[in-house]
C-alpha positions in Angstrom: -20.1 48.4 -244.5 -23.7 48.2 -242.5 -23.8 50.6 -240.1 -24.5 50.2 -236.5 -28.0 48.3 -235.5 -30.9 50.9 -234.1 -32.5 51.3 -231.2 -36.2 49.6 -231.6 -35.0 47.2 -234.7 -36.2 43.6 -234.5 -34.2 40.9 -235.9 -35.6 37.7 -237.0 -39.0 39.1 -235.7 -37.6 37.7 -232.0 -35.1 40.2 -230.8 -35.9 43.8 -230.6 -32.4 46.2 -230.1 -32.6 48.1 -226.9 -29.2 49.8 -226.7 -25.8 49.0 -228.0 -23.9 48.3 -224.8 -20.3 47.4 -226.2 -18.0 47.8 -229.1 -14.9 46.2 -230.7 -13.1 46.0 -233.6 -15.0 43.1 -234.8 -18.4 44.2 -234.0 -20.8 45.1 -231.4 -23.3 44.2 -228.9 -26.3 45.0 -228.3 -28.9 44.6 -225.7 -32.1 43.2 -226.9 -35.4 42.3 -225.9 -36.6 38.5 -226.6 -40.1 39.0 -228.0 -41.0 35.8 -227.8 -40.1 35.5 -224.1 -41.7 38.1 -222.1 -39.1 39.8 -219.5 -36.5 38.3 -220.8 -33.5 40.4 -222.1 -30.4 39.1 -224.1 -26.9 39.9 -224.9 -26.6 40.0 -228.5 -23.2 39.3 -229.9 -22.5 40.9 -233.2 -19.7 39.5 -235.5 -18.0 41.1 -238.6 -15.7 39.2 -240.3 -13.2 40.8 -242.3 -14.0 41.5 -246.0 -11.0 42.0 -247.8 -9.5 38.1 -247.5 -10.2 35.6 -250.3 -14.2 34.3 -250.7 -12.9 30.6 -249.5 -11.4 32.0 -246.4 -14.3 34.1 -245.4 -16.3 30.9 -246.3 -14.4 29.0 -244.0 -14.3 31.6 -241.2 -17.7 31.8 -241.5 -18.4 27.5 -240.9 -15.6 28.5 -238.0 -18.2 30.5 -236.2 -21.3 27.9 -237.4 -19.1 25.4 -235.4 -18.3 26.8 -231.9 -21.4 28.8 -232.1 -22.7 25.0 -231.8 -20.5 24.3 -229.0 -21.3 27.2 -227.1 -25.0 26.6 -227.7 -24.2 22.9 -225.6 -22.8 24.7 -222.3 -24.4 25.0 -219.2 -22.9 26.1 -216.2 -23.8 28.8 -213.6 -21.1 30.8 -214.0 -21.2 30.8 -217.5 -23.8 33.0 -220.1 -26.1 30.6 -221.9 -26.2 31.0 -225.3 -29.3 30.5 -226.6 -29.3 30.9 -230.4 -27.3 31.7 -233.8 -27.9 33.3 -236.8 -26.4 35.1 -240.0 -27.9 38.2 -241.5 -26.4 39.5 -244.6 -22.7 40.0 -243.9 -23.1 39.7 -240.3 -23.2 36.3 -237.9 -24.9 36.8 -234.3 -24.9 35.3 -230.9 -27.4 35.4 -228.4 -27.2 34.6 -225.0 -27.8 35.3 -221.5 -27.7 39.3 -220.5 -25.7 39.0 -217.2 -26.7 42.3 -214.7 -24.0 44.1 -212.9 -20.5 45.5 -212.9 -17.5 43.5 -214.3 -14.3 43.2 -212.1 -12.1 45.9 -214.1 -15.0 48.4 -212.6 -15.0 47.0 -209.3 -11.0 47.2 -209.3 -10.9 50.6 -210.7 -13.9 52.0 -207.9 -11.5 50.4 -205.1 -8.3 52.2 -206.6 -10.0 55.6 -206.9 -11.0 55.0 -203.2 -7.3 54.8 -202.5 -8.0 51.2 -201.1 -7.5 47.4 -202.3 -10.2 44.7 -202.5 -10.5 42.6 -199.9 -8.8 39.2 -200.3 -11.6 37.4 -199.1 -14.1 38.7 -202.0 -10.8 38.4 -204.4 -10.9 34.6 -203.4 -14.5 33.8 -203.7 -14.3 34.9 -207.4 -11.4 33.1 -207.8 -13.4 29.9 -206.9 -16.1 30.8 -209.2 -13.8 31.7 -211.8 -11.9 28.1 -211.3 -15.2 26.3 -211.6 -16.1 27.8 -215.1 -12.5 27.0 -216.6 -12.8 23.8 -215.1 -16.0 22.9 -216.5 -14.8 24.8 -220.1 -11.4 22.6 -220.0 -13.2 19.6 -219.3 -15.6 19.3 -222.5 -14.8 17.2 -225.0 -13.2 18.2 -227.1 -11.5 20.4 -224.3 -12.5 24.1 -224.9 -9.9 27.1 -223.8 -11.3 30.9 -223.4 -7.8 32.7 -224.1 -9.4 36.3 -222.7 -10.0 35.3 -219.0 -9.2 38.9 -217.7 -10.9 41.3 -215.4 -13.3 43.4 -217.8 -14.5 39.8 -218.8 -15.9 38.7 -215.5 -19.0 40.4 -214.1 -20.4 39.9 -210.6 -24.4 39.8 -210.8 -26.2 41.7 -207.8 -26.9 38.6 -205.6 -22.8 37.9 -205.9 -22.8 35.5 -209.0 -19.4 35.7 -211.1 -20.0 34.8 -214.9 -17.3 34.5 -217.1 -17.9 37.0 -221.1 -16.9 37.1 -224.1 -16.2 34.1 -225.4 -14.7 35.8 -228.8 -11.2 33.8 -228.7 -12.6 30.5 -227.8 -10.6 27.2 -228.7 -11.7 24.1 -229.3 -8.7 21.4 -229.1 -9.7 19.0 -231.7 -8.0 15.6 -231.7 -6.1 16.8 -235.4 -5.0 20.7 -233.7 -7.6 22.1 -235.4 -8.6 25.7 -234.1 -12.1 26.8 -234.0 -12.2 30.2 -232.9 -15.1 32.8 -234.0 -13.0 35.9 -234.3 -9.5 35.5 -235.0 -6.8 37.4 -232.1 -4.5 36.5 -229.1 -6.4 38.4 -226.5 -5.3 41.2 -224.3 -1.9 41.7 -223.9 -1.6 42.1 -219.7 -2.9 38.7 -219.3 -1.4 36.6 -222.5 1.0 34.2 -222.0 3.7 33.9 -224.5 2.7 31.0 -226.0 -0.6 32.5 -227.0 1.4 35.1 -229.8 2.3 32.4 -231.8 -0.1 33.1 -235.0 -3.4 31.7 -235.0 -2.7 29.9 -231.3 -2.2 26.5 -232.4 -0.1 25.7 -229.1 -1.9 27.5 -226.6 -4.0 24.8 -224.3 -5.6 25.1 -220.8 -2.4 26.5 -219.1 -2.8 29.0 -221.5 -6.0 30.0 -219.6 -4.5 29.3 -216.1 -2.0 32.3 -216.6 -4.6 34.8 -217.6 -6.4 33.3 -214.3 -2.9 34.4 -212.7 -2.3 37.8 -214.1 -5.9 38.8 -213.6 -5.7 37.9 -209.9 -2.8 39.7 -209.6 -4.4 42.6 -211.3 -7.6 42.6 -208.8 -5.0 41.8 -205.9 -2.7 44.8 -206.8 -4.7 47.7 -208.1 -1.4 47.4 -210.7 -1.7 45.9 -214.4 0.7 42.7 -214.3 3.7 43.2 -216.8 2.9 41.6 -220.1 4.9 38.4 -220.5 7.0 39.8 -223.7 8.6 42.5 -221.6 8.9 39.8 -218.3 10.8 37.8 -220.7 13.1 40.2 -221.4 13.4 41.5 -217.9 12.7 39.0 -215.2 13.0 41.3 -212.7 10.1 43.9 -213.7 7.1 41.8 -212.1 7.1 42.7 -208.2 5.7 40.0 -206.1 1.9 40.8 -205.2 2.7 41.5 -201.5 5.8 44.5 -202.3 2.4 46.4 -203.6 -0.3 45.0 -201.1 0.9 43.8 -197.7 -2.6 42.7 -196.8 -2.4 39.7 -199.6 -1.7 36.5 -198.3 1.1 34.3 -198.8 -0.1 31.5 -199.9 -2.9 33.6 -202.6 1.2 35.2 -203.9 3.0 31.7 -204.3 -0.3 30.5 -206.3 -0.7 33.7 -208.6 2.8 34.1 -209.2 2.8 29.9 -209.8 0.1 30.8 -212.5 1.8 33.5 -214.3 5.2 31.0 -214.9 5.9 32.1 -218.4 6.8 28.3 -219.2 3.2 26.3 -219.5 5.1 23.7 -218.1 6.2 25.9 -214.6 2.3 26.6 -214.1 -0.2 24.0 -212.7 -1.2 21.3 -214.8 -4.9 21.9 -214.5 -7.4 24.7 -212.7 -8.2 22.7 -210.1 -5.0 22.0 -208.9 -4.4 26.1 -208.8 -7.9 26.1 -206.6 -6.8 23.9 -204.4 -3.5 25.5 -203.7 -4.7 29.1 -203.9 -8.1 28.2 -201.7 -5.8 26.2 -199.4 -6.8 23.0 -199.7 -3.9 21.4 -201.3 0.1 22.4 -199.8 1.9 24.5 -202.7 4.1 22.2 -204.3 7.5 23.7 -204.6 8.5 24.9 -208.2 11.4 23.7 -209.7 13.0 27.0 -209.3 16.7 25.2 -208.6 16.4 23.2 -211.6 17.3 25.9 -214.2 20.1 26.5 -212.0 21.0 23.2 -211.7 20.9 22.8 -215.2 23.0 25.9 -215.6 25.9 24.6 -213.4 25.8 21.5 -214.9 26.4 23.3 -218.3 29.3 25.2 -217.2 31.1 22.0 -215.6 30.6 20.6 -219.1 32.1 23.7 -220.8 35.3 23.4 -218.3 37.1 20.0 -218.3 39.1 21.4 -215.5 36.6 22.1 -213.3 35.7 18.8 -213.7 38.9 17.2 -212.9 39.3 19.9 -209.7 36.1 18.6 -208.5 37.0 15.5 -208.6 39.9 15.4 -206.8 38.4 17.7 -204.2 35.9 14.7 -203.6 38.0 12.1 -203.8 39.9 14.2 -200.9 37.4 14.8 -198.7 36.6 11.1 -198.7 40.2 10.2 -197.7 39.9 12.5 -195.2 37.0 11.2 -193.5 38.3 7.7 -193.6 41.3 9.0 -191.8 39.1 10.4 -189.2 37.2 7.2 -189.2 40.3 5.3 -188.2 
């Protein structure tokens, strides 16, 4: 396998490596010069795919990352990277786009929690606008595309205050025939995955899918505490403590709208970003969850198990109603 790229190496006579400034399992990148450019420095996004499957399935892993690297390449937004170019070298495909200054949120949040304190609400709040407004935009192309790794190490502030949403590794684009187009192949990090996003390659994860990592993250930055992971929630409802039991200073309204997010049903979270903006921002009332329904539903079920209950029911209405028309008369 190639090693690592060096310090001072120029690919495609444009981008000249600076320093490696991030690793994973499927590569690395790299901060690089633009030659071509003066001043300008990039992100370079380094991908290895795995070697070992079949040659048609590296073939068609490799048109995969041809394809969204295309997409990407389309976006525009301010609180998103730009990517500004694409290429394969030997084994390896690359991204380059925009290198985005500063410290990411997991940084931030960790700085604040060795200071014994919690970030302030306010700031929480104002990236959680920004954030809303790139998901937005992302959920809102056509076809609609989904990150599926919105969590704090992915977010960086810039120095004048910009948030721009990284890494777009796990992206989805949800073709009209369910078609996934995703660059390297995962489920994302486990803290902020909802459960439908462990189901093989993701074929039924969608923008709600996005909107709980939104929720757990928040609740992460909110906290100082890593959100339980929605396998073990599952399991044991009881184990994630609301947002205020671990930080009286959080709102609320920002608890009923993070704890909204992180429903472990898609269809018990908001139907869209912006409707979570709204209610988390304040600018919408928080529509009630149907939190009696499953209990409704469960009583209903255990009439239908007893007859009897049925029948004393029943009677016990068909009582009280002679009863009031005795009163009535």
């Amino acid at each position: 396998m190639p090693g690592a790229l060096k310090t001072g190496e120029v690919l495609r006579g444009r981008y000249r490596i600076v320093e490696r400034i991030g690793q994973g399992g499927m590569g690395s990148i790299y901060l690089a010069d633009d030659l071509r450019l003066e001043g300008r420095r990039c992100a370079l996004k380094e991908v290895e795919h795995d070697r070992t499957v079949p040659p048609e399935v590296l073939k068609e892993t490799r048109e995969q990352f041809l394809r969204e690297a295309t997409i990407l390449a389309r976006l525009d937004h301010p609180n998103l990277p730009k990517v500004s170019d694409f290429f394969t070298i030997s084994e390896r495909d690359y991204i380059v786009m925009d290198y985005v200054p500063g410290r990411d949120l997991r940084a931030v949040m960790l700085a604040a929690r060795q200071a014994g304190e919690f970030l302030d609400e306010e700031d929480v709040l104002r990236w959680a606008s920004q954030l809303s407004d790139a998901l937005t935009y992302l959920h809102r192309q056509a076809p609609p595309l989904v990150h599926r790794d919105v969590k704090p190490s992915n977010l960086k502030v810039t120095p004048d205050g910009l948030l721009k949403l990284v890494d777009f590794g796990l992206v989805k684009a949800l073709a009209p025939d369910e078609m996934t187009i995703t660059v390297i192949q995962g489920r994302g990090t486990a803290l902020y995955t909802p459960l439908e996003q462990y189901g093989g390659d993701g074929l039924h994860t969608d923008a709600r899918s996005d909107i709980y990592a939104f929720g757990a993250t928040f609740y992460h930055l909110l906290t100082n505490t890593p959100p339980v992971d929605a396998r073990q929630r599952f399991l044991h409802p009881e184990s994630l403590l609301p947002p205020r039991k671990i930080n009286s200073a959080v709102s609320a309204r920002t608890e009923r709208a993070v704890l909204w997010a992180m429903a472990l049903h898609p269809d018990e979270r908001p139907a869209s970003v912006e409707t979570l903006r709204e209610t988390m921002l304040g600018t919408r009332e928080f529509p009630l969850r149907p939190q009696a329904a499953p209990a409704r539903q469960k009583f209903i079920q255990h009439l239908k198990a007893s007859p009897e209950r049925i029948m004393l029911w029943t009677s016990a209405g068909l009582l009280l109603v002679s009863l009031i028309a005795s009163l009535i008369r």
